[in-house]
N, C-alpha and C positions, 0 to 999 in steps of 0.2 A: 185590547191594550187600554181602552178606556177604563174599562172595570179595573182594573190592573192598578189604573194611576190612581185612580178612585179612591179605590180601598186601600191602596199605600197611605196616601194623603187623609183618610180620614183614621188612618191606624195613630200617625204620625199624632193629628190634632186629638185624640184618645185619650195616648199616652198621657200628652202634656196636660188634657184634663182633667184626668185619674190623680197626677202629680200633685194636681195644684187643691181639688177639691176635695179628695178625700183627706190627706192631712188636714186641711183646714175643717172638715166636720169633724173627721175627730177630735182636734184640738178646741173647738166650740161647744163638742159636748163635755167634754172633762171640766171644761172653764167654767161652763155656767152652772155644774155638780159641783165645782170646788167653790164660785162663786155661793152659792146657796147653802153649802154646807157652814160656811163661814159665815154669811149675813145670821141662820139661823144658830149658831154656836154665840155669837156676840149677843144677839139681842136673850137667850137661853142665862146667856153670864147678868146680862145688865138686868133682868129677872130677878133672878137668886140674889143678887145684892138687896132687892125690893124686900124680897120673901124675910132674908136675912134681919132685914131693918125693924121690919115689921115683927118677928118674932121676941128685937132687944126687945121693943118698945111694950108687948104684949097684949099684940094685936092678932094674933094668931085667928085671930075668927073672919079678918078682911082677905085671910090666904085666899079663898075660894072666888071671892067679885075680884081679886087680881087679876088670879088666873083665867076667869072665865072673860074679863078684857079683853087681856094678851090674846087667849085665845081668837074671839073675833078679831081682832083686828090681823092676824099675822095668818091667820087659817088652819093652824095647830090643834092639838090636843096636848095639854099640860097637863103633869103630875107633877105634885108638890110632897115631899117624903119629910120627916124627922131625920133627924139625925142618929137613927138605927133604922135606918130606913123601913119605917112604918106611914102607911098613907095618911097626909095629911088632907090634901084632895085632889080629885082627878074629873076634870072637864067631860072626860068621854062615858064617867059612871062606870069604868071596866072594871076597876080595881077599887072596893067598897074602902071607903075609910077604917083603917085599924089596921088592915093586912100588912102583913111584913114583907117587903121585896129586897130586903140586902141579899139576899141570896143571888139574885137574878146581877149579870155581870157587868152591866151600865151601871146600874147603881154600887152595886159595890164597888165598879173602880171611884168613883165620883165619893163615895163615903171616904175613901183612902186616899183623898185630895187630888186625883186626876179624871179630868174631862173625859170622856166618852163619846165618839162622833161614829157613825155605820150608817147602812143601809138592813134591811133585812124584809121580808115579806111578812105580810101582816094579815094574819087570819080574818082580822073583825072585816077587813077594806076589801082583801081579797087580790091586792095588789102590793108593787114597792113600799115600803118608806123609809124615810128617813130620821131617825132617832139622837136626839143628843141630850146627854146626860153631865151636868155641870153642878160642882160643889157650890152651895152658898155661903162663900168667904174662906180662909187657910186657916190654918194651924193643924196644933195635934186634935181636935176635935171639929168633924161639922155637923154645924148646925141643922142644916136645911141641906136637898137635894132638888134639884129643878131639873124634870126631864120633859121634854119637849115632841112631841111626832109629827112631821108632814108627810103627806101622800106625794108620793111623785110622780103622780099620772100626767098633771098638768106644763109640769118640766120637761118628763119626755115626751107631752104632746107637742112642747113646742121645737124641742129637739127634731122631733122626725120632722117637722113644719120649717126647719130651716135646711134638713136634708133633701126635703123635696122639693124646694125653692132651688135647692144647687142642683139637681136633679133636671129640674128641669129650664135653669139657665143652660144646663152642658147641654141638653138635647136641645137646643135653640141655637149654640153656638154650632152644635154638628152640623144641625141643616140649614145654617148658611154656609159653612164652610163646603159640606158636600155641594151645595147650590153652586158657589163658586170655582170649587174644584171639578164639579162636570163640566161649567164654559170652559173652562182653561182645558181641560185634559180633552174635550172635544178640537181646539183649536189647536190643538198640539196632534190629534191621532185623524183628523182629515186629511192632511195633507200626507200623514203614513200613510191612510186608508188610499187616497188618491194613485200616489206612487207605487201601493204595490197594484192596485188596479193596471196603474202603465207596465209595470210589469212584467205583470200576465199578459197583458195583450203584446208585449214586445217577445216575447217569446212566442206567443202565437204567429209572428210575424209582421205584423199591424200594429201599429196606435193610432186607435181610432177616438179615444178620449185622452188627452193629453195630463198632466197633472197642473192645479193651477201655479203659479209663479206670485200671486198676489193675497195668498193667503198663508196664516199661521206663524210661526216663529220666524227674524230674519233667515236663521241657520238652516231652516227646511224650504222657506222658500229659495236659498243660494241653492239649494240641494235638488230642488223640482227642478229649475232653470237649468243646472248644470247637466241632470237627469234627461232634461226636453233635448238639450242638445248635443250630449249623446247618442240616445235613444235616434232621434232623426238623421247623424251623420252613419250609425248604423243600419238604417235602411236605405239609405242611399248606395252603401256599398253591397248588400246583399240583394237591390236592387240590379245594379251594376253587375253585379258579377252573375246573377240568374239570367238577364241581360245576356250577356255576353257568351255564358253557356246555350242559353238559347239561339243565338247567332251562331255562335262557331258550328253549332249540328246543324243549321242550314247550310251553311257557308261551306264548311269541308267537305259536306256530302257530295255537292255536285263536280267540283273539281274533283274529286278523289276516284268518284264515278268515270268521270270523262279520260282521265289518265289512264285506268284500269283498261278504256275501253280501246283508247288509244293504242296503248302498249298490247294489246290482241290483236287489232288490227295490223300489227308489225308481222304478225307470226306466218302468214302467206309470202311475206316477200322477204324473208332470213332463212337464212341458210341453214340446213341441218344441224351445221355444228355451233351455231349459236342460240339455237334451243333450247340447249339449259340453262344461259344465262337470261334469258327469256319471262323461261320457268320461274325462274329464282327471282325476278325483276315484282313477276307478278304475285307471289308469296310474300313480298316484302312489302309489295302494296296493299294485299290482304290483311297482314299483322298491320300496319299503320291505320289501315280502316278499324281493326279491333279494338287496339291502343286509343282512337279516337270518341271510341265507344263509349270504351270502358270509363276513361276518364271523365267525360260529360256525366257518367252513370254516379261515379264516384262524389262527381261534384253538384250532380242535384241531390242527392242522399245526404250531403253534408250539409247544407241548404236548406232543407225540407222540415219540418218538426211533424214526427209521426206518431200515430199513437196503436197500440199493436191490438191486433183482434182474435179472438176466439176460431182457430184454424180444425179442419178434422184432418191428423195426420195421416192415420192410414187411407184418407181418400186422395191425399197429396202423392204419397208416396206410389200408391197402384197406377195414377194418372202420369208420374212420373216416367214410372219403370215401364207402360204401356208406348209412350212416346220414344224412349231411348231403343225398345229391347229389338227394334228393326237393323237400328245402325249400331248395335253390341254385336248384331248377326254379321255384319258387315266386316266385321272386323273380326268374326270367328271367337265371339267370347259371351261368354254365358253372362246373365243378369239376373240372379238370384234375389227373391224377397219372400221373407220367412212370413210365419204368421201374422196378422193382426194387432196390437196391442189395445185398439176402442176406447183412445187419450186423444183431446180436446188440446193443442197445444197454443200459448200465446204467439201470435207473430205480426206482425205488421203488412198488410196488403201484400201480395205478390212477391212476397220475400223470401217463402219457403220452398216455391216454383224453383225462383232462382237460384239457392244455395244448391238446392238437388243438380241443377242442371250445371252449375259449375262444375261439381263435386265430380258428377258422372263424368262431365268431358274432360277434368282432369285424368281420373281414373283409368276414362279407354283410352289416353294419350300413351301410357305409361305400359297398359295390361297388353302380354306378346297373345297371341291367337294361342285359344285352346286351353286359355284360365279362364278364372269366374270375378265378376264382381260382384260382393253382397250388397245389397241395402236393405237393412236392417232399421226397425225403431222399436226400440225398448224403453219400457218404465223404470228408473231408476231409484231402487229405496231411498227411503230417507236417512239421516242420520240422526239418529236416537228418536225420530219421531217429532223432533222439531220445525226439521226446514221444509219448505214448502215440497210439494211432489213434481220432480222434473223427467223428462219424456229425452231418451236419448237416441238421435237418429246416427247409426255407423252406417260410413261408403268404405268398405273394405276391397283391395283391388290384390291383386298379387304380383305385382310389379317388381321391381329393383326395390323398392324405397325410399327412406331418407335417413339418413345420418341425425344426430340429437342435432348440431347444430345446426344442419339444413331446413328439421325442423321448428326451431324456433326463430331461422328467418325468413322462412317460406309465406307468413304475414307482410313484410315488407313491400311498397309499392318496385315495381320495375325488379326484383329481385329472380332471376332464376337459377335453378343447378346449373355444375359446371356442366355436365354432359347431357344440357335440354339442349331441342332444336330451336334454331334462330329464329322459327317464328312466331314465341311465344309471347306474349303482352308483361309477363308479371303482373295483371292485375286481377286476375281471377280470383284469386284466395283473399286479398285485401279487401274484395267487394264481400266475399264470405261473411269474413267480419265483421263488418260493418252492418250490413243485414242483422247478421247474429246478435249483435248486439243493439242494435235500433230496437231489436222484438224483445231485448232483456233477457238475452242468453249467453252462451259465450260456446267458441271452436275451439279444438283445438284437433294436434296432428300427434297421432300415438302409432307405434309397431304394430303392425299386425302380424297376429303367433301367425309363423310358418311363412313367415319375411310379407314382405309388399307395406303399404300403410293403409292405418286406419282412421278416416279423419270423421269424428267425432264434434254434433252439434247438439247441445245441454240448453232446452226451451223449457219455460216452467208447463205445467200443467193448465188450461185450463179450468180447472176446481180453487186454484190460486189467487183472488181478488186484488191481490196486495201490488200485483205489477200495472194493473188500470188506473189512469190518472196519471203515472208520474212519465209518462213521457207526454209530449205535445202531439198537435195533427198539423198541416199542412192546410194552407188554404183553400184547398180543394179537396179536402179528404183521401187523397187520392196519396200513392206514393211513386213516383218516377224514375225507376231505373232499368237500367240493360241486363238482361240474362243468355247466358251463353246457350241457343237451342243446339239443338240435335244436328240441325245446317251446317253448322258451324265445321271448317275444314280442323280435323282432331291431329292437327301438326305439332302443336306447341308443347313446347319439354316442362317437364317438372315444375310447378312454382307458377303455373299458366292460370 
């Protein structure tokens, strides 16, 4: 942002010196061209008047110490012409006495009563000059021709001597003005720099470096202050609330524990025929133990800034399906896992455990004895070759199903089918999510051909660089949530 202000500001101060000092050279060099052409036209005229005088008088033989005067003193070379323009004399010796030059176009405008003023390049010099060619006196006849030549080396030496004078006032004026424009534009991007330092660490969780309050513009410093206390009322509450998540899993545990234990201890001294409400008493204390679970799982996940790591999926999935396929037996139903696919997927610590083992205890909730459940993980092409390489894991069950509707709200917290059993949490698939998308992927829930569903999780590849960095990590590198294992009583309906 510095360079940024930098180079705006010194583009700014450019501009306006480009504006101001190139017109003004070019106008200084035309002036002191038009100047000098004029000083030597005038003093070429007040010549010819001499030349003229001298000629009434018949003196024609002083032409030459005139000229060779003039000449020294003004730094010219003089030709002096008749009036058919034949040389009368010439300073520089180029043009021998007696030569005829009406031909040539200075003189001949100048024989025809009009002055003659140019530039043109000059063989003997090797450089510019400047030539003017003036009548000595009017009428239908002149007498005399006075032509005059300076070199104009000395002109445009001083010419470029005042271009590099502007030259380098402007590079004197740039490096103060950049001098001053890096304090200012440093006192202006500290306090940015500061602030976003805070926050990246507030995102981290921490502010551990504060931004100062006493530095830079009023408006950024209002900005750091209002920023600091923020920043601070926000970890107070996410203190607070980790706090209290952390308490409530102490706190419910042991009560929830001791009721559970209680409510068994009933079961020796109730009567047969209140056994099932019993049963049912203790199912419902089971789902509130889950429910308890799940939410604290929900709520340090929300909490948490994580950042996803390089996972081996097919050694997830085999560790998986090693773990369930005892209690898939239990329940009379095959656990199917197809070949290999040897893809590196991104996920976030313990995150990919977890979605499988939802997925699964959803699945055999649902799957009657004597169907199969897949788990499957395939590579998914890309499209056109552009988007990154994504690895897609299906838990395919052959169940009832879901309805489209059912499955677009089967994400919703507490949300189950109408015809699941009562003691299901609804948070199973929301924790899904949430996982899924902390590692930078996304779920979802699709028909599986030949009925049941198929729920579908889309993880980039590891080969993919582009998903590291943009999420955060947690203070302890660590990520902290609940996964439904294999333990877990597989009662709960649909949406579990």
């Amino acid at each position: 942002m510095t360079r940024r202000l930098l180079l705006s500001h010194l583009s700014l101060i450019l501009l306006v010196l480009l504006a101001l000092e190139v017109p003004f050279g070019i106008f200084y060099a035309r002036s002191e061209l038009s100047r000098f052409s004029h000083a030597a036209q005038q003093g070429a005229m007040t010549l010819a008047e001499v030349c003229e005088d001298k000629m009434e008088h018949g003196l024609t033989a002083d032409l030459p110490e005139l000229a060779r005067a003039y000449g020294r003193r003004t730094g010219s070379r003089v030709l002096v012409a008749g009036q058919k323009g034949v040389v009368l004399t010439d300073t520089a010796a180029l043009a021998p006495v007696g030569k005829d030059l009406s031909a040539e176009p200075d003189v001949a405008a100048a024989l025809r009563d009009r002055p003659a003023v140019g530039t043109r390049s000059d063989p003997s010099t090797g450089g510019e000059v400047l030539f003017v060619a003036v009548p000595g006196g009017s009428g239908a006849t002149v007498p005399c021709v006075v032509r005059t030549v300076y070199v104009l080396g000395p002109l445009r030496a001083r010419i470029h001597a005042t271009w590099l004078a502007l030259a380098v006032v402007g590079l004197g004026v740039l490096a103060a003005v950049a001098l001053i424009g890096f304090v200012l534009a440093r006192s202006i991007t500290r306090p940015v720099r500061a602030l976003e330092r805070a926050t990246a660490q507030l995102a981290e969780g921490r502010i551990t470096d504060p931004p100062a309050t006493d530095h830079g513009p009023p408006e950024l410093r209002r900005l750091a202050a209002s920023f600091t206390r923020t920043a601070t009322r926000l970890q107070h509450l996410l203190q607070a609330q980790e706090a209290f998540a952390s308490e409530v899993s102490h706190q419910l545990k042991t009560p929830l524990t001791s009721l559970r234990l209680r409510l068994e201890n009933f079961e020796p001294h109730l009567a047969p025929c209140a056994q099932d409400s019993l049963d049912k008493a203790l199912g419902e204390m089971e789902r509130l133990s889950r429910m308890v679970q799940g939410l604290l799982a929900l709520a340090r996940l929300e909490n948490s800034a994580i950042r996803p790591e390089a996972v081996d999926l097919d050694a997830v999935v085999a560790d998986r399906a090693a773990i369930w396929a005892a209690f898939a037996d239990e329940q009379h139903v095959d656990l199917v896992v197809p070949g290999a696919t040897g893809v590196r997927v991104w996920a976030v610590p313990g995150a990919l455990e977890q979605i499988i083992d939802n997925l699964l205890s959803n699945a055999l909730r649902v799957s009657p004895p004597g169907t199969a459940i897949t788990l499957a993980a395939v590579t998914a092409p890309r499209e056109g070759g552009r988007t990154p390489p994504v690895a897609e894991l299906h838990v395919r069950d052959q169940g009832p199903g879901m309805t489209e509707t059912e499955r677009q709200r089967a994400f919703d917290r507490f949300w189950r089918a109408a015809d699941a059993d009562h003691d299901g949490t609804g948070l199973g698939l929301p924790l899904v999510q949430r996982l899924t998308r902390a590692s930078g992927g996304e779920v979802t829930l699709e028909a599986a051909s030949g009925g049941g569903l198929d729920a579908v999780v889309r993880l980039l590849c590891a080969e993919s660089h582009t998903l590291r960095g943009r999420l955060g990590t947690s203070a302890d590198g660590h990520f902290a949530g609940w996964a439904v294992g294999p333990r877990s009583t597989a009662r709960a309906g649909r949406g579990g």
